[in-house]
N, C-alpha and C positions, 0 to 999 in steps of 0.2 A: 508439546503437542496438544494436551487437554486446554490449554487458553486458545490454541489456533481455532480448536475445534468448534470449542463453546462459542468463540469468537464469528466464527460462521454462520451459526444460526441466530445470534443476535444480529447479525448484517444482512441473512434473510427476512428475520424480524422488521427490519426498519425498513426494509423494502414492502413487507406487506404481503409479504411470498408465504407464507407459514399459516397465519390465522386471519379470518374474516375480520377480529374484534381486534380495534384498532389499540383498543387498554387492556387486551392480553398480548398484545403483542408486543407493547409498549414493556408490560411488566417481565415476560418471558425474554425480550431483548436487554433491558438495560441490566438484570440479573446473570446472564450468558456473558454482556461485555463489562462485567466488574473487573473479573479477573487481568484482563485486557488496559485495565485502567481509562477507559474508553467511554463518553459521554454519549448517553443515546440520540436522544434531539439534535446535540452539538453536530456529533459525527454526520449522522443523519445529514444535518442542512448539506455540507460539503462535497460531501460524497455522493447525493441522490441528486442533487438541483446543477452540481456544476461538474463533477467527474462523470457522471452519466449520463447530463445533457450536452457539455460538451469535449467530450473522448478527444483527444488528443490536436485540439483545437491551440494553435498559436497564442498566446494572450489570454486565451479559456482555461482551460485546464490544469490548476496547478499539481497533479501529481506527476513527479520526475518530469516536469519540463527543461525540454533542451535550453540552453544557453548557445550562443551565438560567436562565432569569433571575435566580432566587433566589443559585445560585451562582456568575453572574459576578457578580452585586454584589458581591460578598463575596472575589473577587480582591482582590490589592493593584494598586498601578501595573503591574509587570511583568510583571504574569500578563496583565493587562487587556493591555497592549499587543503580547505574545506570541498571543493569541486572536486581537488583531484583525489582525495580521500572516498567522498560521499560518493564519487562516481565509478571506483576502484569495485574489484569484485569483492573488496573486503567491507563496502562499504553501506549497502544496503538497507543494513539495521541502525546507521549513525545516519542514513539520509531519512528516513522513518522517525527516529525517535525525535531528532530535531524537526525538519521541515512538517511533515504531518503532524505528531501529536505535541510536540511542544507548540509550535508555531498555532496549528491548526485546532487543536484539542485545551490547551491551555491559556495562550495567549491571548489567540481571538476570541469575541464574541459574538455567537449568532444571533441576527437579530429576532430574536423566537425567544419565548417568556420560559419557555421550559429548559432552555438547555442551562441557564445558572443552575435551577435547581438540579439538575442531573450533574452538572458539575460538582457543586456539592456535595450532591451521593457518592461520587466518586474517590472527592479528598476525605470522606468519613471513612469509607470502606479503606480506603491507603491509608489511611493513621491508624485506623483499628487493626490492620493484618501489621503491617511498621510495628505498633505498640508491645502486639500480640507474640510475636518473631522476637523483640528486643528482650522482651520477659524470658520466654521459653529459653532462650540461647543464656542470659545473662546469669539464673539463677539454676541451672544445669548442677551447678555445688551448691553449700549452704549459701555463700557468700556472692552477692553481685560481681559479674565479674565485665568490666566496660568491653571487652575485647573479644570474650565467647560472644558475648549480645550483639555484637557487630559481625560478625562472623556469621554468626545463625542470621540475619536481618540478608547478608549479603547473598546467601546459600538460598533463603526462602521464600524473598523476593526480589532482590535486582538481579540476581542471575536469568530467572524466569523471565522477568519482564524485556530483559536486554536478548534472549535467545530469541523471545517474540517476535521482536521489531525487527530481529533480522527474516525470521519466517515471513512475515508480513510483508517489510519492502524488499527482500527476495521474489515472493510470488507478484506483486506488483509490476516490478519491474518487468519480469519476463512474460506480463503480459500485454505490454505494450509499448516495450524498447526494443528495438530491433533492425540490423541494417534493411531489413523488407518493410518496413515501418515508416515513414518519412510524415514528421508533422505537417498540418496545413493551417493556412490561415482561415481565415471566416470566409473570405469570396470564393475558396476554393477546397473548401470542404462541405459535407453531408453529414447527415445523421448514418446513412448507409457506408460511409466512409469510416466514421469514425468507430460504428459499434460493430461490422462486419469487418470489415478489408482491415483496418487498423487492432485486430484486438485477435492475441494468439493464443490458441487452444492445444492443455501438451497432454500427451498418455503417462502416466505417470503408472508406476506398481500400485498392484490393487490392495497392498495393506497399505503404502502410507495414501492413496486413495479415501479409503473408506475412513480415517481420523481426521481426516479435511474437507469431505464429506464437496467432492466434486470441484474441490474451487478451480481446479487448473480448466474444468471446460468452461470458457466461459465469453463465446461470441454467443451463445442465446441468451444468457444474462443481462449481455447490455443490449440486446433487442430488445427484452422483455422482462423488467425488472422483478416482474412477477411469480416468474415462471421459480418454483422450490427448487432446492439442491437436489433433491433425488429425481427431479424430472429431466435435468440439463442433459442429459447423455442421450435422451429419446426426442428431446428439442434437438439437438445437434443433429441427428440423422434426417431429421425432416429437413431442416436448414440443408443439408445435404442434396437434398433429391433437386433443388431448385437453384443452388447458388454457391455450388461446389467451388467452381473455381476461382470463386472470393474470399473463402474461407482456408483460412491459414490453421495447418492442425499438425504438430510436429510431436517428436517423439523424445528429441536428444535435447531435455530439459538444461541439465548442465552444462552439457558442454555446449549448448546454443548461449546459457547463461556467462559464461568465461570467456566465448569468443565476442560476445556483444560487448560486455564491459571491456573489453582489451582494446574497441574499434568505437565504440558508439559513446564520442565524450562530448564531442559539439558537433552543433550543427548548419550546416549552409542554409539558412532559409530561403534562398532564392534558386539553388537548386535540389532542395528535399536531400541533400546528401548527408551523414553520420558523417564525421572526420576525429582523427586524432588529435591530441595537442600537437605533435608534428607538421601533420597536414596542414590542421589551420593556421599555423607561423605561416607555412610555405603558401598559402593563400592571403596572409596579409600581404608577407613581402612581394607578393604576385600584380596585387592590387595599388601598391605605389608607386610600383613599375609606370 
């Protein structure tokens, strides 16, 4: 919960939502998403220029993009079995840690001067907490011991990091998967499409609320990248008086989160519809009819 939290306001941070000074912001962000193991610039490019410019945009948007009938046939074994894994209710944290931060945080490089160097920061600060954890755990007796040190290493950071990515592409997902959701292409989508009608806001209990510090409201965020976490709840009701009936605001977080993963595994692009691995069989075999 303390990495989600911290992890929030370095993602307000990088939006520019928190402070005027573009190098406190910088400083007070990239420090919030250490814990997170998370590049600030890196992150930043992704997340600000293409998940928020274009929200659930066919071909745009790479987070949790649907896949198509056509082209899960056309996986092999491992892809297929990574789909139906990453896209399972269990699977949220293993489609985050791979596709976003390995893929996205790791792999790639943005073409921006500073995201190596925050990269870097990052694998300094993960060899020093690794190092830090192997010691602690290892000399726990007088004697080195290889297997407390892995033990403490596992307990003090991969457990955390691995809970993370599930909090992360948990809340992700339920913010923009959804049988009332149907992706669009570029001809036929908006910006109004994608950061209002497209993007769901849930009530959540106000203790685990306030260590998340707002993230579940979040159609006035992608209206206005600007707007801080403690402002979204009083943007939302203005958002309200003028364009209520666009705005998706639910309440049954979970179990909206179990019935979508159980229904929403591929999708029809030509008619916006979610389908199961069932369905879509029963849609190829439709089509060679």
């Amino acid at each position: 919960m303390t990495i989600s939290g911290l992890f929030v306001i370095g993602h307000d941070c990088a939006h520019g939502a928190l402070f005027k000074s573009e190098k406190l912001s910088y400083f007070v962000g990239q420090i919030a998403m250490l814990p997170s193991l998370h590049a600030f610039h890196q992150w930043a490019y992704g997340h600000n220029r293409v998940h928020h410019g274009h929200t659930i945009k066919i071909n745009s948007d790479f987070v949790w993009h649907p896949v198509g009938p056509e082209e899960y046939q056309k996986f092999n074994l491992f892809q297929k079995l990574f789909h139906r894994i990453s896209w399972s209710a269990f699977g949220s944290g293993i489609y985050y840690l791979w596709e976003i931060w390995l893929k996205g945080m790791i792999v790639y490089n943005a073409p921006i001067k500073e995201a190596k160097r925050d990269k870097m920061l990052v694998l300094f600060f993960a060899i020093i907490v690794s190092g830090y954890s192997l010691y602690l755990g290892g000399y726990s007796s007088q004697e080195f011991k290889i297997s407390q040190a892995l033990w403490m290493w596992f307990k003090l950071v991969f457990m955390p990091f691995l809970v993370w990515n599930y909090f992360i592409g948990f809340t992700v997902y339920v913010h923009h998967i959804g049988e009332s959701i149907p992706w669009k292409y570029r001809e036929d989508w908006s910006p109004f499409y994608g950061q209002v009608v497209g993007t769901v806001n849930y009530k959540v209990n106000p203790i685990y609320n306030f260590f998340v510090h707002n993230i579940y409201i979040h159609s006035p965020h992608h209206v206005h990248m600007k707007i801080p976490f403690y402002n979204l709840p009083r943007a939302l009701d203005e958002m309200k008086k003028e364009y209520k009936p666009f705005i998706q605001e639910r309440k049954s977080l979970i179990k909206d989160y179990v019935k979508n993963t159980s229904k929403c595994k591929l999708m029809n692009f030509e008619t916006g519809e979610w389908m199961t691995y069932k369905q879509a069989i029963n849609f190829l075999n439709t089509k060679k009819i």
